[in-house]
C-alpha positions as CSV (number, residue, x, y, z in Angstrom):
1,X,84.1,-96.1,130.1
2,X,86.4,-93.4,130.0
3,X,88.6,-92.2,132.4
4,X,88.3,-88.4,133.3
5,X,91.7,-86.4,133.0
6,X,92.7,-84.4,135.8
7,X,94.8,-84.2,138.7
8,X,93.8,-85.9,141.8
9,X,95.0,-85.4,145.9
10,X,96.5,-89.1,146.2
11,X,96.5,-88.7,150.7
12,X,92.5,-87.8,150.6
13,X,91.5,-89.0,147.2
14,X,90.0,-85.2,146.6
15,X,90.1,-84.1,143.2
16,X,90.7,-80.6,142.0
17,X,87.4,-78.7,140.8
18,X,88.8,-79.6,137.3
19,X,89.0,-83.2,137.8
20,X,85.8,-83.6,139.1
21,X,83.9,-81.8,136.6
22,X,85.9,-84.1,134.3
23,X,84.9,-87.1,136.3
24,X,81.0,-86.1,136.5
25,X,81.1,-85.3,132.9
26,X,82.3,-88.7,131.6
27,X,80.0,-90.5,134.1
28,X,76.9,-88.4,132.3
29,X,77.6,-88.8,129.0
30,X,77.6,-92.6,129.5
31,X,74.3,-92.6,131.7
32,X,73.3,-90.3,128.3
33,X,72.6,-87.7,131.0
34,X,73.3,-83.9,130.3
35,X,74.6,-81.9,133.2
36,X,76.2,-79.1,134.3
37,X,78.5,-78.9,136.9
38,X,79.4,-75.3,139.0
39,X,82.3,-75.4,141.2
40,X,82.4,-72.4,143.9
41,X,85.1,-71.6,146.1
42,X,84.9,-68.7,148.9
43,X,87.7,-67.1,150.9
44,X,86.4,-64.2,153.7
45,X,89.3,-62.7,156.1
46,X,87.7,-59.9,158.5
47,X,89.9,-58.0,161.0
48,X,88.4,-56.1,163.7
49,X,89.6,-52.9,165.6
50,X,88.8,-51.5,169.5
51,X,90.2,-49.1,171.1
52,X,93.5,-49.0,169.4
53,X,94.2,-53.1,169.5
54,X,93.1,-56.0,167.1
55,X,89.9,-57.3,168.8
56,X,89.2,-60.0,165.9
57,X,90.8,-62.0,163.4
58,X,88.0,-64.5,161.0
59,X,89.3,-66.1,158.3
60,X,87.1,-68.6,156.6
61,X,87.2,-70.7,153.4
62,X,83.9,-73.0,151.6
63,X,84.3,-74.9,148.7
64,X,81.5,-77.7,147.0
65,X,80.3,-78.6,143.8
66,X,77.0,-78.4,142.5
67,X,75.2,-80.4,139.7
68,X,72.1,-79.3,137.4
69,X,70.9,-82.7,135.9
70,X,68.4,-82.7,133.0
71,X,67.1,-86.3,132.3
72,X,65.5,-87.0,128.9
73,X,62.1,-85.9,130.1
74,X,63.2,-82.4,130.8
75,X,63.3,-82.8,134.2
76,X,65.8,-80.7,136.1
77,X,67.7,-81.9,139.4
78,X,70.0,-80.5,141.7
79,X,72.7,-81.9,144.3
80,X,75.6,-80.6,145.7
81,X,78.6,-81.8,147.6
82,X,81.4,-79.9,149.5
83,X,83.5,-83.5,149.7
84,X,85.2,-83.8,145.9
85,X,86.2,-87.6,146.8
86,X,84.9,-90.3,144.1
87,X,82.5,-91.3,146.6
88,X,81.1,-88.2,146.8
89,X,80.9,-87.6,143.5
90,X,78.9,-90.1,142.9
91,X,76.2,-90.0,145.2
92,X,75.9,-86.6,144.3
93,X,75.8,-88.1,140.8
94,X,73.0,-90.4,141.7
95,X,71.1,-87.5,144.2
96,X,71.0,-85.3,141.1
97,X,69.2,-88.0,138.8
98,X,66.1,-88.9,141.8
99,X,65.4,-85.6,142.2
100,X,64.7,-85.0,138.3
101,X,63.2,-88.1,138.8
102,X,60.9,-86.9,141.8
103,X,59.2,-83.7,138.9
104,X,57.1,-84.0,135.7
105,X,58.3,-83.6,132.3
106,X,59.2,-80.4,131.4
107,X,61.0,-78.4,129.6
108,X,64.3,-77.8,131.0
109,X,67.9,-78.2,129.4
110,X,71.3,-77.9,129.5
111,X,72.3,-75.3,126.4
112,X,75.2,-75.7,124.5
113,X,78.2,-73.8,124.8
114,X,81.8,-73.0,124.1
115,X,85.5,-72.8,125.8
116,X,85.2,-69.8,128.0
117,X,89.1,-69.1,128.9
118,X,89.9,-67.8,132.4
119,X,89.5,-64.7,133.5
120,X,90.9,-63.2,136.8
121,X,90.0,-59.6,137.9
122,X,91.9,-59.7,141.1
123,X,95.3,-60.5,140.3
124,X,97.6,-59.6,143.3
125,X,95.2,-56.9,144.8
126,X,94.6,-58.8,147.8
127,X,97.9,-60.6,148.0
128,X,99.3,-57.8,150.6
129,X,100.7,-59.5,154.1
130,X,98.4,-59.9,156.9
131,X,100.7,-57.2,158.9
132,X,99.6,-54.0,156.4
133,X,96.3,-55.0,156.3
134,X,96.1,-55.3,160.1
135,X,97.9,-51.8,160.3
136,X,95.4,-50.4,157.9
137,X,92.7,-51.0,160.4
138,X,93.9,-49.5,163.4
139,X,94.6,-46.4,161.6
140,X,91.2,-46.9,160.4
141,X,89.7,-47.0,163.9
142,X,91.7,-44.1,164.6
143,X,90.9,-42.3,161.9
144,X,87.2,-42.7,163.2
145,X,87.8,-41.0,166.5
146,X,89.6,-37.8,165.1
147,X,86.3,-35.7,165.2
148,X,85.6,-34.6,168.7
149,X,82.3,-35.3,168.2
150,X,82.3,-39.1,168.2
151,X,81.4,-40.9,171.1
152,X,81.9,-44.6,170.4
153,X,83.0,-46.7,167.4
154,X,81.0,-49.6,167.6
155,X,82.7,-51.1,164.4
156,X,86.0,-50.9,162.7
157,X,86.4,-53.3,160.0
158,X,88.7,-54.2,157.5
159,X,86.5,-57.5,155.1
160,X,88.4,-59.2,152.6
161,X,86.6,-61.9,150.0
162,X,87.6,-63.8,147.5
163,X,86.1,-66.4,144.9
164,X,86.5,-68.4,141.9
165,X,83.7,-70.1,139.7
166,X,84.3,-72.8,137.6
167,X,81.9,-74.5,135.1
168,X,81.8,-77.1,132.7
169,X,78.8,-78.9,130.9
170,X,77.9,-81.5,128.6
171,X,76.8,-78.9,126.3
172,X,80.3,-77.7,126.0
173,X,80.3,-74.9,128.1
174,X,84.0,-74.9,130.0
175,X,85.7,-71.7,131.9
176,X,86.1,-69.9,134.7
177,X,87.4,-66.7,136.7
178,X,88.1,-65.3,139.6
179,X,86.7,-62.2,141.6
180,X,87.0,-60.1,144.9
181,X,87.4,-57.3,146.8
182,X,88.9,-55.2,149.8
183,X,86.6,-53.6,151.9
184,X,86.3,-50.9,155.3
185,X,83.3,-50.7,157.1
186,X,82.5,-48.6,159.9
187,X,79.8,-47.6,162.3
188,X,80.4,-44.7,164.8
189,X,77.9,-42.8,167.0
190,X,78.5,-38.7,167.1
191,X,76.7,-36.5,169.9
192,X,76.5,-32.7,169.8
193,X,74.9,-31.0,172.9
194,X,71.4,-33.3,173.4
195,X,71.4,-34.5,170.1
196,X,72.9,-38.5,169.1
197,X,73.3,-40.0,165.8
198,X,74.7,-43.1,164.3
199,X,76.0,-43.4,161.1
200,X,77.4,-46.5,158.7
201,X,80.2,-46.3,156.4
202,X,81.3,-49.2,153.6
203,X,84.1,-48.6,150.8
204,X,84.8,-52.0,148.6
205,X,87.6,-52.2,146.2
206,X,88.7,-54.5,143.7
207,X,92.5,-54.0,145.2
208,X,93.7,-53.6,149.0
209,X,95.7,-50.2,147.6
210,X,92.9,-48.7,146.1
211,X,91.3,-48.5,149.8
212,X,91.8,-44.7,151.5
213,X,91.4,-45.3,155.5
214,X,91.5,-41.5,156.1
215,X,89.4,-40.5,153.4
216,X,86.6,-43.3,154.7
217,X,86.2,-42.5,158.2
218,X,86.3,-38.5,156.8
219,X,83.2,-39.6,154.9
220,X,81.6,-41.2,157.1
221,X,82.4,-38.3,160.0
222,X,81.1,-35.9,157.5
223,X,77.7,-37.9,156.7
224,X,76.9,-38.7,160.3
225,X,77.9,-35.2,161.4
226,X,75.2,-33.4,159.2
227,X,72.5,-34.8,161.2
228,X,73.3,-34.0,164.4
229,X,70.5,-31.5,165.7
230,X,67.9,-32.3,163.6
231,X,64.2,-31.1,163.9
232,X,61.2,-33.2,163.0
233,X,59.8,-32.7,159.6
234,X,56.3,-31.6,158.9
235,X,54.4,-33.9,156.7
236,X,53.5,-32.9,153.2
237,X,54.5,-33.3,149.4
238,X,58.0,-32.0,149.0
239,X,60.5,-32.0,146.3
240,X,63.0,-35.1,146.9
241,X,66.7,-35.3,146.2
242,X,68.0,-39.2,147.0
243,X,71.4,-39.0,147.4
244,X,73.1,-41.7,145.5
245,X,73.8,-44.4,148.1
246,X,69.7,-44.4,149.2
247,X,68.7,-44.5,145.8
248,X,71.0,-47.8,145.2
249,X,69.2,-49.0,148.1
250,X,66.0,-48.7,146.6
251,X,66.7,-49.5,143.4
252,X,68.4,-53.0,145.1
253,X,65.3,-53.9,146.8
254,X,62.6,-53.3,144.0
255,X,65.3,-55.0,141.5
256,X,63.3,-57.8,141.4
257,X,60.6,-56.4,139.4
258,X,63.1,-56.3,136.2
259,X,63.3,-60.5,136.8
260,X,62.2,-62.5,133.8
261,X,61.6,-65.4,137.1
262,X,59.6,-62.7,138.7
263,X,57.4,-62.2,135.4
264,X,57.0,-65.7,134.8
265,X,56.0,-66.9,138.4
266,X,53.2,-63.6,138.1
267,X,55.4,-61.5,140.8
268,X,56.5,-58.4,138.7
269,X,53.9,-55.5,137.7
270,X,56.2,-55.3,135.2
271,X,54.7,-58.3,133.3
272,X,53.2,-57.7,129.8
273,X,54.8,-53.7,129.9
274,X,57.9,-54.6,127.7
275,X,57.8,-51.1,125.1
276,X,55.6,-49.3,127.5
277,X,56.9,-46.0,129.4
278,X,57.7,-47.1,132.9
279,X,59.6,-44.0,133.7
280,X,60.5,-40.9,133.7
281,X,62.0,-39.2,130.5
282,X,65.2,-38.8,132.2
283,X,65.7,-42.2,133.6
284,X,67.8,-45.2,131.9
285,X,68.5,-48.5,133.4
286,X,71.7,-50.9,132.6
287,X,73.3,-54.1,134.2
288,X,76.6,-54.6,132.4
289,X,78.6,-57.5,133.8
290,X,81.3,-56.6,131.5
291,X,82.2,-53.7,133.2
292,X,86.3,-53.4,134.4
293,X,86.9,-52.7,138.1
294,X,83.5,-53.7,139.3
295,X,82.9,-56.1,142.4
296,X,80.0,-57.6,139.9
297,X,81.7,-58.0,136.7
298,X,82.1,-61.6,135.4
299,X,82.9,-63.0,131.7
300,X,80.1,-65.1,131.8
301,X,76.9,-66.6,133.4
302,X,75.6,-69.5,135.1
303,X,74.7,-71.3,132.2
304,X,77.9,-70.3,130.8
305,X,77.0,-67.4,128.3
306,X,79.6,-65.1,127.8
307,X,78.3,-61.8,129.3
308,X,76.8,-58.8,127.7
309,X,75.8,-55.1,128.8
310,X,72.0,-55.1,128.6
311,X,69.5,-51.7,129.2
312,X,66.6,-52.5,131.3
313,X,65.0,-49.0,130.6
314,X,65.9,-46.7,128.2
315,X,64.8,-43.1,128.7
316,X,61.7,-44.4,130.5
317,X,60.4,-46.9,128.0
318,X,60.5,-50.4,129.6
319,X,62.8,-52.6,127.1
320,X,64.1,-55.7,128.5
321,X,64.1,-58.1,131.6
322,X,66.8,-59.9,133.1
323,X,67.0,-63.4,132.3
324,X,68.7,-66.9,131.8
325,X,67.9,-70.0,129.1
326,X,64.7,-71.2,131.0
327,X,63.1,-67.7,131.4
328,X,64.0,-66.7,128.1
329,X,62.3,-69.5,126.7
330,X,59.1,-69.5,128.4
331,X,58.4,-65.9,127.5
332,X,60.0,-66.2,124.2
333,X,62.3,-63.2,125.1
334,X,65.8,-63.2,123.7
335,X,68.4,-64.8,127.1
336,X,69.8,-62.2,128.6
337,X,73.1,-64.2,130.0
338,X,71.9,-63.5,133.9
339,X,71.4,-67.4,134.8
340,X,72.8,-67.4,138.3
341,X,73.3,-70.1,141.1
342,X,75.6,-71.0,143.7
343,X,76.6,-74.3,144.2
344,X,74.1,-75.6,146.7
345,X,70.9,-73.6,144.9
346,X,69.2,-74.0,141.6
347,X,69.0,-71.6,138.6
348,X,67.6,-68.4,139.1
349,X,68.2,-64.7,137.7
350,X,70.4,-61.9,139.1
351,X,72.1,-58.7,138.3
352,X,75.3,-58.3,138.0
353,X,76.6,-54.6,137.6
354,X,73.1,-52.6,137.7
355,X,73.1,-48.6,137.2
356,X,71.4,-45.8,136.3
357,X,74.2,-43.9,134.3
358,X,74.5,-40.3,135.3
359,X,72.8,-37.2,133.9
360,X,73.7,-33.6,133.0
361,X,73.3,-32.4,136.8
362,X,71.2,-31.3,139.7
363,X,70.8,-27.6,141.5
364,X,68.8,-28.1,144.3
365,X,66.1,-25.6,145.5
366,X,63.2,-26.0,147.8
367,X,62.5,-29.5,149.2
368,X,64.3,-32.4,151.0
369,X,67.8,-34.3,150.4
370,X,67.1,-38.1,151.3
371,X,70.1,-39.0,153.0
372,X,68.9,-42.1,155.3
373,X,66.8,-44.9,154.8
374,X,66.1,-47.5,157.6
375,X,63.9,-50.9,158.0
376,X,64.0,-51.6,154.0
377,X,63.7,-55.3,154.9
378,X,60.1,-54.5,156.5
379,X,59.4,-51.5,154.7
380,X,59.6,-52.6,151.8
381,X,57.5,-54.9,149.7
382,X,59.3,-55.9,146.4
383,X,56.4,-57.3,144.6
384,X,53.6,-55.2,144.8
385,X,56.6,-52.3,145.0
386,X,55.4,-50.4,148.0
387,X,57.2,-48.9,150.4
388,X,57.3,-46.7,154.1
389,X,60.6,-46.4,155.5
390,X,61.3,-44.4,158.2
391,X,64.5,-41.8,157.0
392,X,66.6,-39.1,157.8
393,X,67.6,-35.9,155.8
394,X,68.3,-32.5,155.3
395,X,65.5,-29.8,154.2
396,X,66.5,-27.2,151.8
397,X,64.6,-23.7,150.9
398,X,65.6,-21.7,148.0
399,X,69.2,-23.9,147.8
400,X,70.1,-23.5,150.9
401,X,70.2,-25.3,153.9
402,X,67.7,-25.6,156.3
403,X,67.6,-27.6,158.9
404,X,69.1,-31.5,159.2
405,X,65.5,-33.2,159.5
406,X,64.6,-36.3,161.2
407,X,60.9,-38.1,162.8
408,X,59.3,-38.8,158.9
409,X,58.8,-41.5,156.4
410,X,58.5,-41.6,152.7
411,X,55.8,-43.7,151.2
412,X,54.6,-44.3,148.2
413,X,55.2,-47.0,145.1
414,X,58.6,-47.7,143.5
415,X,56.9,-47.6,140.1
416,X,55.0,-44.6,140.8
417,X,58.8,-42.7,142.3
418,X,60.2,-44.1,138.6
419,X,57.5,-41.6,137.0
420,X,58.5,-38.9,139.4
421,X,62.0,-39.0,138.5
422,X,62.5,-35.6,136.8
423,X,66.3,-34.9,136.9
424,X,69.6,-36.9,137.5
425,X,73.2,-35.8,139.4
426,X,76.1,-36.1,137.4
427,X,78.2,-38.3,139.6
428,X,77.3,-42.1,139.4
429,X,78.4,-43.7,142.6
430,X,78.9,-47.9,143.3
431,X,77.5,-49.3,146.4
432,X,77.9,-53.2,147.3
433,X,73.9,-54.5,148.2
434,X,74.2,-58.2,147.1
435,X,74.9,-56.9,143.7
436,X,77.1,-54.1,142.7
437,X,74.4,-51.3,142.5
438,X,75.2,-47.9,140.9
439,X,73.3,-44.7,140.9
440,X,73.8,-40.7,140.8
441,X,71.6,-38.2,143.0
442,X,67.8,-38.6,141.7
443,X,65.2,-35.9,142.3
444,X,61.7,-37.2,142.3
445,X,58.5,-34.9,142.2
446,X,56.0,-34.5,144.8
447,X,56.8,-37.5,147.1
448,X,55.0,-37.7,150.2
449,X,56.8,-37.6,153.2
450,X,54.7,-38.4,156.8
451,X,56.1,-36.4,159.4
452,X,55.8,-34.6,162.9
């Protein structure tokens, strides 16, 4: 047998992620196993302001390796461990192989691949001392309490994360990077005579000195601030504007209809619609992993892949899923390079960078500007793509403002709102929802909206 190169903690016996991909690596290829082996490591640091004065400090760290095993029956198995000793190693060797052992044949495998280099999109943006980045919170805080207005600030945050990937297979996939990003989040609550509203804030960065404290907790003054004495709205059709965060947050929870796993286990509508109009003439769909600067970029995929822009929809026509090896395969659709898993889960499917580039601009007339939507977890259906959320807004006649609006919910069908889409904003916007989700303002057609 031969012995694995690689550096190894002599005190503990724990090897480096290197060495023991190296290690599992030689042990497969004389079993005659094929495997692939994802190392993950996490770092979170979040620092929390009150009333002028630190009130927490959380810094945590995770680290493991996990193991996709495909046995010569094309049986896939999984196991993971966060303890990188020999030991370890081993049974999670062994663990791997039973559970392939445990399915029938099938048709999974582990796909051949290349040296992948190493990539790192963080550099030294987080590498500021603890003392600036504690500073930049309390100004934060106080930042949030400069409007009058404000009653309370619930939350005053200042999130930190960072993480590296590294993967190697018997197929000769072998790389990895690094990623992460700053963030400040906020809630506040603003009163003005009878009338009380609570607003939420996030800005994420790539690097600590892109983050603005004062222009954040403007932002977020500004967006709670323009709902404070709102009137009920009166149910009907109307004209809807989503403003660019909302929209994000839509297009995030009904994501999973663009899932070559969703179309193969029969949970997309989208299934069997590939070349079909799905859309609206002005609407175009892209996940780019490639893309510099963003929290979801990456240089390759889970199944090592090097990583490729790919457009979902293009002008409304319905012209490619998302999807890894496995997926691909079954629906004999070319792989997309979005095989995703962490280190304790199996394979699955996941955006990385997904957008609706912008459009030539909007000039709002007579309807409503969707500025709030709450209970998308149970509002929300992602299969069947309905929705009723409960929202917030501001209701505009002939361009002008109206009245901030509150007391309504819009319902409909995700895939019916993609057909309303008639006009796009020309700003695209990033928000953070799991994946990096981009969009600009959308205005949608007749939408119904339940109200007082």
């Amino acid at each position: 047998m031969n012995e694995p190169t690689g550096s190894m903690h002599e005190a503990s016996g724990r090897m480096t992620f290197e060495a023991a991909q190296e290690w599992l690596l030689a042990r497969a290829r004389d079993a005659g196993l094929a495997i692939e082996v994802l190392g993950q490591s996490n770092r979170e640091l979040t620092l929390a302001a009150q009333n002028g004065s630190l009130e927490q400090v959380t810094e945590a760290e995770r680290a493991g390796i996990g193991i996709r095993l495909v046995d010569g029956e094309g049986r896939a198995g999984y196991a993971y461990t966060e303890d990188l000793g020999v030991e370890a190693l081993a049974w999670a060797l062994a663990e791997a192989r039973e559970n392939a052992g445990l399915l029938e044949p099938g048709d999974a495998r582990i796909e051949p691949g290349r040296a992948l280099g190493h990539s790192d999109s963080v550099g030294d943006g987080l590498a500021e001392p603890l003392a600036q980045k504690l500073e930049t919170v309390l100004g934060f805080e106080e930042d949030l309490r400069a409007d009058p207005r404000v009653r309370q600030v619930p939350i005053a945050r200042y999130m930190e994360r960072e993480a590296r990937l590294s993967l190697a297979s018997t197929g000769g996939a072998r790389g990895s990077y690094r990623n992460g990003a700053a963030g400040l989040l906020s809630s506040l609550v603003m009163a003005e005579g009878e009338s009380l509203k609570q607003g939420f804030e996030i800005a994420l960065e790539t690097d600590f000195h892109a983050l603005d404290p004062g222009r954040t907790a403007r932002t977020a003054i500004a967006a709670t601030g323009r709902l404070l004495g709102a009137r009920p709205l009166p149910s009907g059709r109307y004209t809807a504007w989503f403003e660019p965060r909302v929209f994000a947050q839509l297009l995030s929870a009904f994501s999973g209809l663009f899932s070559g796993k969703q179309v193969l286990e029969g949970k997309s509508r989208l299934a069997g619609r590939l070349g079909q109009r799905i859309a609206g003439e002005a609407f175009t769909l892209i996940d780019d992993p490639t893309l510099p600067g963003r929290i979801g970029s990456r240089p390759f995929d889970a199944e090592g892949r090097p990583a490729a822009p790919l457009t979902l929809v293009d002008r409304g026509q319905l012209r490619a899923f998302l999807h890894n090896a496995e997926t691909a395969r079954a629906l004999g659709q070319p792989n997309s390079g979005h095989a995703w898993r962490s280190y304790r889960g199996p394979l699955d499917v996941a955006p990385s960078n997904l957008y609706v580039p912008a459009g030539p601009g909007l000039q709002p007339a007579t309807g409503v500007i969707v500025t709030d939507l709450m209970g998308l977890h149970a509002g929300a259906n992602p299969i069947s793509g309905d929705f009723s959320l409960q929202a917030l807004g501001l209701e505009l006649r002939g361009g002008e403002l109206a009245a901030p609006v509150e007391n309504f919910a819009v319902s409909g069908n995700f895939l019916d709102l993609l057909q309303r889409i008639v006009g796009l904003g020309d700003t695209l916007e990033w928000h953070f929802m799991g994946a990096c989700v981009g969009a600009p303002m959308v205005e949608v057609d007749g939408l119904s909206f339940a109200g007082a």
